[in-house]
N, C-alpha and C positions, 0 to 999 in steps of 0.2 A: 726760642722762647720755651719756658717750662708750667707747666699744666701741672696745679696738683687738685687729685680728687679726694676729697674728704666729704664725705656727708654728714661732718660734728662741727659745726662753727667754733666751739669750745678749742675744737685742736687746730683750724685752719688757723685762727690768728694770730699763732706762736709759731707756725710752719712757712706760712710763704713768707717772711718776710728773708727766711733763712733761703730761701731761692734764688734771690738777685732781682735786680728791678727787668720789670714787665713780665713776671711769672704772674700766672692765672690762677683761679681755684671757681673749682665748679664743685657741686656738691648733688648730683644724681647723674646716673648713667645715661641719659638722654642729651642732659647738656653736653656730656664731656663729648658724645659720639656728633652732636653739633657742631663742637669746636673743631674736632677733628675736620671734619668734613669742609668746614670754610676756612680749615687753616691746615691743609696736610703736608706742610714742611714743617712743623714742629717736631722738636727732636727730642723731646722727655716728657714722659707723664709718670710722675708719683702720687702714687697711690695710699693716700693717709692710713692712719692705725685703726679709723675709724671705719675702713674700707671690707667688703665680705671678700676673703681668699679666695674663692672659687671665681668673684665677679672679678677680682684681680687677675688671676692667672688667665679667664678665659679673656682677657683683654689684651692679654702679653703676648698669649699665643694666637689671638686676631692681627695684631701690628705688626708679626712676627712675617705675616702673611701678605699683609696691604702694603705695608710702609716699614720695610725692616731696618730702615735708619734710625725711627723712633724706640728709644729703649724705654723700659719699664721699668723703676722703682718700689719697692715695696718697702712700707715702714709700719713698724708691730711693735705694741708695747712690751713685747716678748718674743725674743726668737728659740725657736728651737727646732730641733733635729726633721722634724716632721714636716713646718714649715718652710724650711729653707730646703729640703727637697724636693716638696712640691713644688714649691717656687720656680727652681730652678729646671726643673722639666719643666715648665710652662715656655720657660724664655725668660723670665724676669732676671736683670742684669743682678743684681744686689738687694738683701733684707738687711736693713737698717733699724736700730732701735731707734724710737719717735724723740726721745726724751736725750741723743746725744747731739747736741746742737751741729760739733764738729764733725761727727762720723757721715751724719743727712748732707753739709755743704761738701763733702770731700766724695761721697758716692755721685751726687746731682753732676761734680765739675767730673769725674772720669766716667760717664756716662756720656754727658755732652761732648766732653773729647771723644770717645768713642765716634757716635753720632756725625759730628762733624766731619770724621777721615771716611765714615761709609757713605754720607750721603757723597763726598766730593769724587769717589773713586768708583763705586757698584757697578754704574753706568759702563763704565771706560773696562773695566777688568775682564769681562769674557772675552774682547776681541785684543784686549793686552794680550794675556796667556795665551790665542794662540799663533800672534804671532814671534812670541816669545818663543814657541813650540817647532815652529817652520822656519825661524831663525838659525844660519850656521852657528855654530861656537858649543861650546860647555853647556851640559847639564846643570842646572841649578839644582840642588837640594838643599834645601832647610830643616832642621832639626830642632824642633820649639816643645816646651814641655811649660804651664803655667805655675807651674809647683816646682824648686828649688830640692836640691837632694834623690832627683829621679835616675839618675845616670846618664843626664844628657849629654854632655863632655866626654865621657864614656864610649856612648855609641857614636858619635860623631867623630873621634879619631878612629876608633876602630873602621867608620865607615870608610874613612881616606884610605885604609890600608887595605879593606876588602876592594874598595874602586881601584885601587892602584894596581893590583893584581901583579906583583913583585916589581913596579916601575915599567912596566908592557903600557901602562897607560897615567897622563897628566891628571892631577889632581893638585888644588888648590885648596885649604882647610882656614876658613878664614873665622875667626873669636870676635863675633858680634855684642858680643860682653861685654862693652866697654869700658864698665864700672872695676867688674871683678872677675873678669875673663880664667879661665882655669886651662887654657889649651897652653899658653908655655910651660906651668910647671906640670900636667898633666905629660907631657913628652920633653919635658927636662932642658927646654931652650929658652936661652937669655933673651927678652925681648929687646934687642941694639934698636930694630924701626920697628913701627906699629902703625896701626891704622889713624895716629894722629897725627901721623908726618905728613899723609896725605892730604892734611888740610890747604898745606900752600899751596899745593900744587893747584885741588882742586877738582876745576872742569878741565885744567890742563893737562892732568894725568895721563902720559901715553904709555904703551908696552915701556919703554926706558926705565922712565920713573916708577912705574908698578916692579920689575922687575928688583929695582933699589929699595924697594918695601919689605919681600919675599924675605924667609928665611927659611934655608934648605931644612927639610928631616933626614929624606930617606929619599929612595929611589923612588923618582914619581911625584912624591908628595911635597911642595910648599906651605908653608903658614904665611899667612899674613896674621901677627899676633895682636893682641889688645893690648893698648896704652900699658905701662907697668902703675899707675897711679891711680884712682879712681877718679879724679876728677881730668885727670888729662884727655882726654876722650870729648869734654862738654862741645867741642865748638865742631864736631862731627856730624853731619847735619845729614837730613835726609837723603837729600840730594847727590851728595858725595857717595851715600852707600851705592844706592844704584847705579852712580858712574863707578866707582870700583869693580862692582859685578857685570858691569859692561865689559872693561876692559879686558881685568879675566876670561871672560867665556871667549876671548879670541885667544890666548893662551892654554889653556887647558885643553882637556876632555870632561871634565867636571871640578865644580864649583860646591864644597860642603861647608855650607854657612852653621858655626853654633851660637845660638842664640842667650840671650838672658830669660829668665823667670818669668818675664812680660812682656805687654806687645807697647811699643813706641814707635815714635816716626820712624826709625833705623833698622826696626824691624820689620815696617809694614811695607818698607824700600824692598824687602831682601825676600818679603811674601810675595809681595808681586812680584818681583823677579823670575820667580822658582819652576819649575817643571816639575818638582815631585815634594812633597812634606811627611817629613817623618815625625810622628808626634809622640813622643815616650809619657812614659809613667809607672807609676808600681801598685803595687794590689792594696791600696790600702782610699778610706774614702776621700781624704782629701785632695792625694793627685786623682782621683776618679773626677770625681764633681768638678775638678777645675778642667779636665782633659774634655769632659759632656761641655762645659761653657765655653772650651775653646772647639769646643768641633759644632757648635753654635754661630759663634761668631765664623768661622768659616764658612757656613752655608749665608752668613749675612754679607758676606764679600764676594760668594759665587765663585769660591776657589773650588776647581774642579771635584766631588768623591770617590771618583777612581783615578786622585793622582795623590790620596792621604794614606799612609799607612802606619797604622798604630801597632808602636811597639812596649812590650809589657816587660819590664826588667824585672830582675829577681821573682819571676815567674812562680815559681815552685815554693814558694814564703808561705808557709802554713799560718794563715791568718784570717781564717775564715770564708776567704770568698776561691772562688773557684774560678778558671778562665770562663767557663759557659758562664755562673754569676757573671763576670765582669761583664763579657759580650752582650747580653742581656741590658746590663744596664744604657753599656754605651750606645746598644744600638748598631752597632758597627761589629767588622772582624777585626781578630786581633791579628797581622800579618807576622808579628814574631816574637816568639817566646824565651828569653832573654833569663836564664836558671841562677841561682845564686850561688856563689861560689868565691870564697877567698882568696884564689886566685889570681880573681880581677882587681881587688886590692892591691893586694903585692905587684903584678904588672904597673898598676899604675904610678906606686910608687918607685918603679925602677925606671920608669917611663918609658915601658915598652909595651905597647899595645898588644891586649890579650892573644891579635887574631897574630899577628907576627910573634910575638913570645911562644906559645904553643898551639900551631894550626888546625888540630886535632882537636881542642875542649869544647865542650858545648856551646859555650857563649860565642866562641869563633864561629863553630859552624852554623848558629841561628844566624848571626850577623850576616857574614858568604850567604848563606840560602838567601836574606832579607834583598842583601847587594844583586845578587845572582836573580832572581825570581818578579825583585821589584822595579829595580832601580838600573835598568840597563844591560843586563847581562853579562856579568863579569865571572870568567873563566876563575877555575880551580887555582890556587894559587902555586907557584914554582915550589921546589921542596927547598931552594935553598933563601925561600923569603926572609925565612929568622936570621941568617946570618948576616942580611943587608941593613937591617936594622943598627941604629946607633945604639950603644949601653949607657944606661944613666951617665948624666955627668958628674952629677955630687950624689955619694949616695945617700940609698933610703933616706930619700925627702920625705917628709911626712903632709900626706893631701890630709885635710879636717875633711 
């Protein structure tokens, strides 16, 4: 059920109806803390335009605390820079303008999805992870960035090749992307099978059939790639990712999942799976505030903070903020510094990853330190890595 607090009659009776039936509205802070209290599995309170930001935020950041299933809404006849930063330090999931009918029902329903995957998992996830952890097989590593255009695809093959350490060890690179996946033409391979072939198989999926998925790269490293279609992908269901990352980790040494822009059931399979998270972004404020909302929602899932490690691409991008700025803001350390360079371009367009293209550039060796320091211990790589590498297939593809 959804709780909205408005103290304007004026604005409550154009708002809840935009809730869905058996949403509530209280209209002073005593009732709402009422409500709460005789109904603490409620899983959304929006907080009218009529509401004081301070009594807002300190409510977000109390629920954040008591009952972190329940999200926060905030709706202002005016948003700006100032408000949606306080906001979102607070904990409040989303600021909505009061006056877009569509924008209020479309935050309410991915709030409640939200909601509903925390309250059914929170419980179960500390004693998942760590038998996840004491479990033989593969490393899980996941690679999630909430902002699109960060270099997630980037470091995520780069990381196969740093894990792989010339083919000395098993890695599996599997494009959770299922919409618009970038890891085949990011390393220049035809997707023949993808992760929707797996649908028939299923829960039947054994070492055989995973094996009939696979597409070799390189020494060491498989892909399991994304659908080549956007919509071929739809009937890939939660379920199935998780058994795919089962199977895997008795194949492997490590499992590096790259992810889409956002968290869905497919990804929230491949979180809980994980042993270490790698979370990218770049210096600028909107992968910022969306990287603070996802290392939010991480603390609301209980996924460990000494197994997150935040990596800053294009590091060195004179834009004003500094890494101490950024650390600052996040709260957290930045574990790798990730330099700008045209380089990684061209690599990518030849589809050869930076750290095998030339094992000596900066970006190689932050990534190796990252691999090496964070994520397992992976040796110096052989000198004759680059040569083990496959060369484009068609040249200079052009990535957008």
């Amino acid at each position: 059920m959804t709780i909205l607090f408005e103290p304007l009659r004026r604005d409550t009776r154009p708002l809840l109806p935009l809730l869905g039936d058996g949403a509530t509205a209280v209209s002073t802070p005593d009732e709402l803390a009422e409500h709460l209290t005789r109904n603490p599995g409620e899983l959304l309170v929006v907080c009218g335009p009529g509401t004081n930001l301070t009594e807002s935020c300190d409510l977000a950041a109390n629920l954040r605390l008591t009952n972190p299933a329940t999200g926060t809404i905030l709706l202002r006849h005016k948003v700006d820079a100032e408000t949606l930063t306080t906001a979102m330090r607070a904990g409040i999931r989303e600021v909505v303008l009061a006056e877009d009918p569509g924008a209020v029902q479309d935050a309410a329903a991915r709030s409640l999805a939200l909601s509903a995957q925390l309250a059914g998992t929170s419980v179960a996830l500390a004693a998942a992870a760590s038998a996840a952890e004491e479990a033989e097989g593969a490393q899980v590593i996941t690679v999630f960035a909430a902002k699109g255009g960060t270099g997630k695809t980037m470091v995520s093959t780069n990381l196969a090749v740093a894990l792989a350490a010339g083919g000395t060890r098993r890695v599996c690179l599997i494009d959770l992307d299922l919409a618009f996946g970038d890891v085949a033409i990011t390393l220049q391979q035809v997707p023949e099978k993808s992760m929707a072939d797996a649908v028939v198989m299923a829960e039947r999926l054994d070492v055989t059939g995973m094996r009939a998925l696979l597409t070799p790269y390189a020494p060491g490293i498989e892909t399991l790639l994304a659908p080549p279609g956007p919509t071929d992908g739809e009937h890939v269901s939660r379920a199935l990712v998780a058994h795919v990352i089962k199977v895997a980790r008795t194949m492997f040494d490590y499992v590096v999942i790259d992810t889409p822009p956002y968290v869905n059931d497919q990804v929230l399979a491949a979180l809980d799976a994980s042993h270490r998270y790698v979370l990218v972004a770049t210096p600028d404020i909107p992968a910022l505030k969306n990287l603070r909302v996802t290392l939010d929602m991480f603390d609301l899932l209980s996924y460990p903070k000494d197994r997150r490690f935040v990596v800053l691409n294009r590091a060195d991008a004179k834009v004003g903020l500094t890494p101490a700025d950024i650390e600052a803001s996040l709260r957290v350390p930045i574990s790798a510094h990730i330099p700008s360079s045209r380089d990684i371009p061209v690599s990518v367009n030849q589809g050869v990853p930076i750290l095998a293209a030339n094992p000596g550039h900066p970006a190689s060796r932050a990534i190796r330190e990252l691999a090496l320091n964070h994520l397992g211990g992976v040796p110096e790589p052989v000198a004759e890595v680059r040569s083990r590498f496959r060369i484009a297939r068609r040249p200079q593809a052009v990535v957008s």
